[in-house]
C-alpha positions as CSV (number, residue, x, y, z in Angstrom):
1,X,36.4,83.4,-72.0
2,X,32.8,82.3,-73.6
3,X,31.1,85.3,-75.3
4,X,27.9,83.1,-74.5
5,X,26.1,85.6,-72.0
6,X,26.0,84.2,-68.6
7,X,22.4,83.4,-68.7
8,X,22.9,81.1,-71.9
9,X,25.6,79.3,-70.2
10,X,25.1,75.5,-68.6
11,X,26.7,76.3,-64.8
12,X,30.3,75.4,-64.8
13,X,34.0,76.9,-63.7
14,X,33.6,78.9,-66.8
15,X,30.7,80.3,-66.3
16,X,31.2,80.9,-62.2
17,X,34.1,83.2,-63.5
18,X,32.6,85.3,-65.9
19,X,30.2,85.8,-62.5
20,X,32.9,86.9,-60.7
21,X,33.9,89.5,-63.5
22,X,30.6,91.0,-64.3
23,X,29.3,90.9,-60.3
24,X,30.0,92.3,-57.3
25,X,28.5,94.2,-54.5
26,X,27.0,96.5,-55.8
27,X,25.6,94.5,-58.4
28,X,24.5,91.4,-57.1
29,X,24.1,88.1,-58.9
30,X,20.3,86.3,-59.5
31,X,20.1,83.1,-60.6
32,X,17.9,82.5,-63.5
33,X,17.9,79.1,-63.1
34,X,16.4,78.5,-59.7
35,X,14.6,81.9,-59.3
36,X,12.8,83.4,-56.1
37,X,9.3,81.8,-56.9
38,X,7.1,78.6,-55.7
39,X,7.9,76.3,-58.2
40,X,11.6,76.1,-56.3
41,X,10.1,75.5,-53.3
42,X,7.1,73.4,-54.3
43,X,3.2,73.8,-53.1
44,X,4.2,71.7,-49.8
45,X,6.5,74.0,-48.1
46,X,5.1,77.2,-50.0
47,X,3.6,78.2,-46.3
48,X,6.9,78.4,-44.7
49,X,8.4,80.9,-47.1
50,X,7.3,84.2,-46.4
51,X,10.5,86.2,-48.2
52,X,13.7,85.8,-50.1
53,X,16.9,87.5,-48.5
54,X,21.0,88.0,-48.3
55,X,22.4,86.8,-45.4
56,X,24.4,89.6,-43.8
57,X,27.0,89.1,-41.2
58,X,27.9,85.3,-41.5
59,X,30.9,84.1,-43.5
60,X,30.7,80.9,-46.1
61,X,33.2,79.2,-43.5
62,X,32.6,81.5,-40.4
63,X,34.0,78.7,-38.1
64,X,35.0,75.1,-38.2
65,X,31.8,73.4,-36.8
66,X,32.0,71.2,-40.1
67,X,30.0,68.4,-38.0
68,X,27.9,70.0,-35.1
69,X,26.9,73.3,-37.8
70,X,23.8,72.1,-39.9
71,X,21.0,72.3,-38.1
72,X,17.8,71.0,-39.7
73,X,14.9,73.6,-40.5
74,X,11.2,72.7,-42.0
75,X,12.5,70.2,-44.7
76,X,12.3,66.5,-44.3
77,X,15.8,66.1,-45.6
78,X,17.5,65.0,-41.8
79,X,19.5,62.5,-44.4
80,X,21.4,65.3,-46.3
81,X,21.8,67.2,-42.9
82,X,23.5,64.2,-41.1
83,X,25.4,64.0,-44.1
84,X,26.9,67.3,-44.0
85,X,28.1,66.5,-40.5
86,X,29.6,63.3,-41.1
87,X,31.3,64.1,-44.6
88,X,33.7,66.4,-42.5
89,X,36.0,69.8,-43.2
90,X,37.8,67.8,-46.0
91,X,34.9,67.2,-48.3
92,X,32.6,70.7,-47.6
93,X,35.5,72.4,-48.5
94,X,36.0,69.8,-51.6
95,X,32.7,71.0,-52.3
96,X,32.8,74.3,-52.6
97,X,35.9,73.5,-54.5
98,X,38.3,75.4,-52.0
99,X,41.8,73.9,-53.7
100,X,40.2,75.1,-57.3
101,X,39.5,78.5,-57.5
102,X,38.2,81.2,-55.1
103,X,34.7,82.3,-54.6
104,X,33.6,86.2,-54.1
105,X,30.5,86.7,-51.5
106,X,30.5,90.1,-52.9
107,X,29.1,88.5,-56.2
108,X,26.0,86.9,-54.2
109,X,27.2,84.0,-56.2
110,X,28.8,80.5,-55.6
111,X,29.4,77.3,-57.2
112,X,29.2,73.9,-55.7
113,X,30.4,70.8,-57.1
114,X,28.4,67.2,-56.6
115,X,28.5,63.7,-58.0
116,X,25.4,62.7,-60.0
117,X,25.1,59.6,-61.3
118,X,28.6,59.1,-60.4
119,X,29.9,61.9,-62.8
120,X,30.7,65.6,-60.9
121,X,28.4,68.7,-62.4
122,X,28.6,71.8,-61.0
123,X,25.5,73.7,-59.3
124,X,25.8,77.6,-59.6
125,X,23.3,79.3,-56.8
126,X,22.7,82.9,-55.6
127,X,22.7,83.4,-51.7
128,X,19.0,84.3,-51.8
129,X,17.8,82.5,-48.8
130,X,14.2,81.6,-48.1
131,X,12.7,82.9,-44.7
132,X,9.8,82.7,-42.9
133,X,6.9,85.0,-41.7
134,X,9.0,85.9,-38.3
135,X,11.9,86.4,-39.7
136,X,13.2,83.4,-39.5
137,X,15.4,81.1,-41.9
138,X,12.9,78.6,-43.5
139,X,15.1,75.4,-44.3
140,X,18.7,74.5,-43.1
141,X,20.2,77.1,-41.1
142,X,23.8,77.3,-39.3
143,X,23.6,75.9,-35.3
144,X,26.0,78.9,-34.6
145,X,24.7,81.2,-36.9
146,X,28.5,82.1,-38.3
147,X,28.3,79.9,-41.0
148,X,26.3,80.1,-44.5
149,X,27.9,76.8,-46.0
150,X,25.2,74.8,-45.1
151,X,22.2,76.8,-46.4
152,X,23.9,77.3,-49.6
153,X,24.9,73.4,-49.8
154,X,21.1,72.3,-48.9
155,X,20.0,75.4,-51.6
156,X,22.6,74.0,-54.5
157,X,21.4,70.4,-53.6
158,X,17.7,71.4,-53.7
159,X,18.8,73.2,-57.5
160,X,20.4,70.1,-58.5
161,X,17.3,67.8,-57.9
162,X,14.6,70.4,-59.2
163,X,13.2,71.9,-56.0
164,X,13.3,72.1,-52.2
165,X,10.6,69.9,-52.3
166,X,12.5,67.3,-53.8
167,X,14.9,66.7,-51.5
168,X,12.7,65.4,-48.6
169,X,13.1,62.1,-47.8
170,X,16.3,60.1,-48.5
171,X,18.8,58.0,-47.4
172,X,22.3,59.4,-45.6
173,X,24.8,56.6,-47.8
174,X,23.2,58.8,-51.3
175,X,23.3,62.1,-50.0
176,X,27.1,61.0,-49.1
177,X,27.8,59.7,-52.2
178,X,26.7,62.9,-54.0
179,X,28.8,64.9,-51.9
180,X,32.3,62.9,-52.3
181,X,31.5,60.6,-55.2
182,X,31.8,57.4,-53.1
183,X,30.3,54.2,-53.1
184,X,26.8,54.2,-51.1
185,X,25.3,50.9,-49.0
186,X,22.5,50.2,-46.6
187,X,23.1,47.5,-44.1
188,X,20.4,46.2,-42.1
189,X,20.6,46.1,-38.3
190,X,18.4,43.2,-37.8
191,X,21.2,41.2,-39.3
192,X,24.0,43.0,-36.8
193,X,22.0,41.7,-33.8
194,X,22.6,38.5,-34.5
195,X,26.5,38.8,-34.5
196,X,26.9,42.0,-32.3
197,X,31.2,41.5,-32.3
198,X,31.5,41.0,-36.1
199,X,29.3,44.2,-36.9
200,X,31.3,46.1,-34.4
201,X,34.5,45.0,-35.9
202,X,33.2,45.8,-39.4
203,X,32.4,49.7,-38.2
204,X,35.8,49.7,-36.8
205,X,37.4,48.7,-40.4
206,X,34.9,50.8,-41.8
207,X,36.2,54.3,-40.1
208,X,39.7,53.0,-40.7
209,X,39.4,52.9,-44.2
210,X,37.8,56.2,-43.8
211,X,34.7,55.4,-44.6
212,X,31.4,57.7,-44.1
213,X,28.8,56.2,-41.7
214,X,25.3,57.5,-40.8
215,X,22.1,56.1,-39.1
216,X,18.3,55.8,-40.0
217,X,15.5,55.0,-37.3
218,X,12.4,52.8,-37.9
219,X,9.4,54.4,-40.2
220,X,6.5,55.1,-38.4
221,X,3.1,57.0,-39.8
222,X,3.6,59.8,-37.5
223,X,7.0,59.9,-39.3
224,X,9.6,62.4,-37.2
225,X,7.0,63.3,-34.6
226,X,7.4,59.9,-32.8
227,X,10.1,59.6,-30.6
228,X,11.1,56.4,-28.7
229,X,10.5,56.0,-24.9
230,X,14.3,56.4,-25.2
231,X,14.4,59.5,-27.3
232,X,15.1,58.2,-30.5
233,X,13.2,60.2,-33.4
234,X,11.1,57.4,-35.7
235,X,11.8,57.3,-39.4
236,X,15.0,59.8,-39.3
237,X,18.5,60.1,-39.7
238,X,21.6,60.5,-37.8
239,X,25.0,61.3,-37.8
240,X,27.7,58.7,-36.7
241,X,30.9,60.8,-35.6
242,X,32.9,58.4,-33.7
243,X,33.4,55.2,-32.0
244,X,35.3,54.1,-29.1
245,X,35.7,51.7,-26.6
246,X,35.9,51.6,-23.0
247,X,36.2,48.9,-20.7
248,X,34.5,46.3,-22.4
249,X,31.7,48.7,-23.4
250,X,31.5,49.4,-27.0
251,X,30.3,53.2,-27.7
252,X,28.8,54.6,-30.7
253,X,28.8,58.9,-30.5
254,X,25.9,60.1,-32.9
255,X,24.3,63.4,-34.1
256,X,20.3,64.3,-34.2
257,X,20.1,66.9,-37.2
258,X,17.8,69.2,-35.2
259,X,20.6,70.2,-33.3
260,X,20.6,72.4,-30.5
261,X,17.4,71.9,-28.4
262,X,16.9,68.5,-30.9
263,X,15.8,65.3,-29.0
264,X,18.2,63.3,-27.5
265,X,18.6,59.8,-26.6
266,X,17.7,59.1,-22.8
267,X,19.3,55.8,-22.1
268,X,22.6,54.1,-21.3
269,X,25.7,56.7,-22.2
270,X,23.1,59.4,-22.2
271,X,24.6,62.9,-20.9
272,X,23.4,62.3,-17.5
273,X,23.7,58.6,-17.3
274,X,25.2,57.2,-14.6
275,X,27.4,55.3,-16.7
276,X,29.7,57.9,-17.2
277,X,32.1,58.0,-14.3
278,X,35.2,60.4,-13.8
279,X,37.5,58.2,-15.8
280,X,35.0,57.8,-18.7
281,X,34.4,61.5,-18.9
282,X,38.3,62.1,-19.1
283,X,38.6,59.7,-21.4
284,X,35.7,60.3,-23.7
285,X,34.7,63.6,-22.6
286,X,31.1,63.9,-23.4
287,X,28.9,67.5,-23.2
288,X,25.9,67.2,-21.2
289,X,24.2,70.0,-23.1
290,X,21.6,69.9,-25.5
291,X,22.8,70.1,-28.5
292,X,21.8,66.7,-30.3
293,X,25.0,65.1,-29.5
294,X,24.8,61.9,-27.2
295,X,26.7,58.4,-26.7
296,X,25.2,55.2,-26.6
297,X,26.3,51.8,-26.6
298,X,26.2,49.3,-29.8
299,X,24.3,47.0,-28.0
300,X,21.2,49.7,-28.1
301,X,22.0,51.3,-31.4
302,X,21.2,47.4,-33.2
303,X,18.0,47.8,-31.7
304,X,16.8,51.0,-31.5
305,X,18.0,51.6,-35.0
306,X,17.0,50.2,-38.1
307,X,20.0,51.1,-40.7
308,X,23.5,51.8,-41.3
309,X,24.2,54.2,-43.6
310,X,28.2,53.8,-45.6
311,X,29.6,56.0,-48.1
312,X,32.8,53.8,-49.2
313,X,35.3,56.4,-50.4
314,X,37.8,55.5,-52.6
315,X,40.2,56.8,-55.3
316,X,38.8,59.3,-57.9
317,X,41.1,57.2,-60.5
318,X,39.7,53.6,-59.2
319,X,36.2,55.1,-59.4
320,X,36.3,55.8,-62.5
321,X,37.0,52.3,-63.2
322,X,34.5,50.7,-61.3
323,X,31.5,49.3,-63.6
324,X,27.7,50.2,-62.4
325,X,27.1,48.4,-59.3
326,X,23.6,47.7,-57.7
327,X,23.6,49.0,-53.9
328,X,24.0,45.7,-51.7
329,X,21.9,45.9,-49.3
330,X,22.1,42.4,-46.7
């Protein structure tokens, strides 16, 4: 072990486990790096930031909502929330490097790995969380309040890219990429409704070949606070979870961000459309609830969307083989 002290030390394995030797609950880790003050939040979200505190109560995986969990807060970052519900149990856990060594919540310490630039670094944060005046977690929060994985993944991400502040705005196929080191692309809708059966085919190869999808809406200068007639947020981001087919309809199930009480689309395959009959809600089983979950078919999704988001995953060995590659974007 390093006789560097731990503040010296770049974050890394090494360093997480002299952490885990020198904290604990009764002496709780701060991290120097990315301390309690404005400049990690940045002037623009300063007023939603009343306090820093510990979570108490919640578990870093408290329950296996991997996809319906992250719920949005007062960040523009709805492309690194619909990524963490479409990179699945598999990756989150990949993240928080599960198979490699175990973390201790009693050290108010964890470590997260992520894929810059195609290489992994390691983010080390402490569970300081930012809240609000009422008392209320400022930024990403968990949807069923057990979990504090993705407050901690949206803090570490916020650490690697210099601020909170810096993370608003993106694209889903980047933030995917930095969580599992894939391959990102944006493909343009406008050229899917002009061969509506050879898009469809492609998503279907693409969730084959387990491949990470998401969805961005059209900009608009209102940005997130126009909604469709439909219920489609402008300029945001989605989660694609599944697809499926049923008689002759082709079905695309997506994910608003906001989560419970989020906007939902109103349409076709809506939660109370008509569409669904007994036999599609056996089949399909859909939740007429509000919790930004809906169906629609891929006939509307070319139109009322303006993006596909992919994350191509492959090998960890092939990666590392693949030369720098401009994203395609067609």
């Amino acid at each position: 072990m390093s006789s560097v002290s731990i503040k010296d030390m770049p974050d890394s394995i090494e360093k997480y486990k002299k952490i885990l030797q020198e904290y604990n609950k009764d002496k709780k880790y701060e991290d120097p790096g990315f301390p309690i003050k404005n400049n990690s939040i940045g002037e623009k979200l300063a007023p939603f930031v009343e306090k820093w505190e510990r979570p108490q109560d919640q578990a870093l995986f408290g329950d296996n909502a991997f996809t319906t969990d992250p719920r949005q807060g007062n960040i523009g970052d709805c492309y690194f929330i619909s990524a963490m519900s479409v990179a699945g149990q598999k990756n989150i856990e990949s993240v928080f490097l599960k198979n490699e060594l175990q973390q201790n919540p009693e050290t108010g310490a964890y470590i997260i790995r992520f894929y810059f630039l195609n290489d992994p670094v390691e983010v080390i944060i402490d569970d300081l969380l930012p809240k609000d005046g009422q008392g209320n977690w400022s930024f990403c929060n968990s949807d069923s309040g057990n979990n504090l994985w993705p407050m901690l993944l949206e803090k570490a991400y916020a650490k690697l890219h210099g601020g909170y502040d810096k993370i608003i705005a993106g694209k889903v196929s980047y933030a995917l990429s930095e969580l599992t080191g894939g391959y990102p692309e944006e493909l343009k809708l406008s050229t899917a409704q002009k061969n509506i059966e050879t898009f469809w085919n492609s998503l279907i190869k693409f969730k084959e070949n387990g491949y990470l999808l998401g969805a961005g809406t059209p900009e608009n200068p209102m940005g997130d606070r126009a909604i469709s007639d439909e219920g489609i947020i402008q300029g945001h981001a989605y989660a694609i979870l599944s697809l499926d087919e049923f008689e002759s309809e082709r079905l695309i199930k997506l994910r608003n961000p906001h989560g419970s009480g989020g906007v939902e689309w109103r349409g076709d395959w809506s939660d109370n459309s008509f569409k669904w009959t007994e036999k599609a809600k056996k089949l399909l089983k859909p939740e007429a609830k509000e919790d930004g979950i809906f169906w629609m078919s891929l006939d509307d999704f070319v139109y009322e969307f303006k993006a596909l988001y992919v994350c191509r995953i492959f090998d960890k060995n092939l990666w590392k083989t693949i030369p720098t590659i401009k994203v395609r974007i067609i």
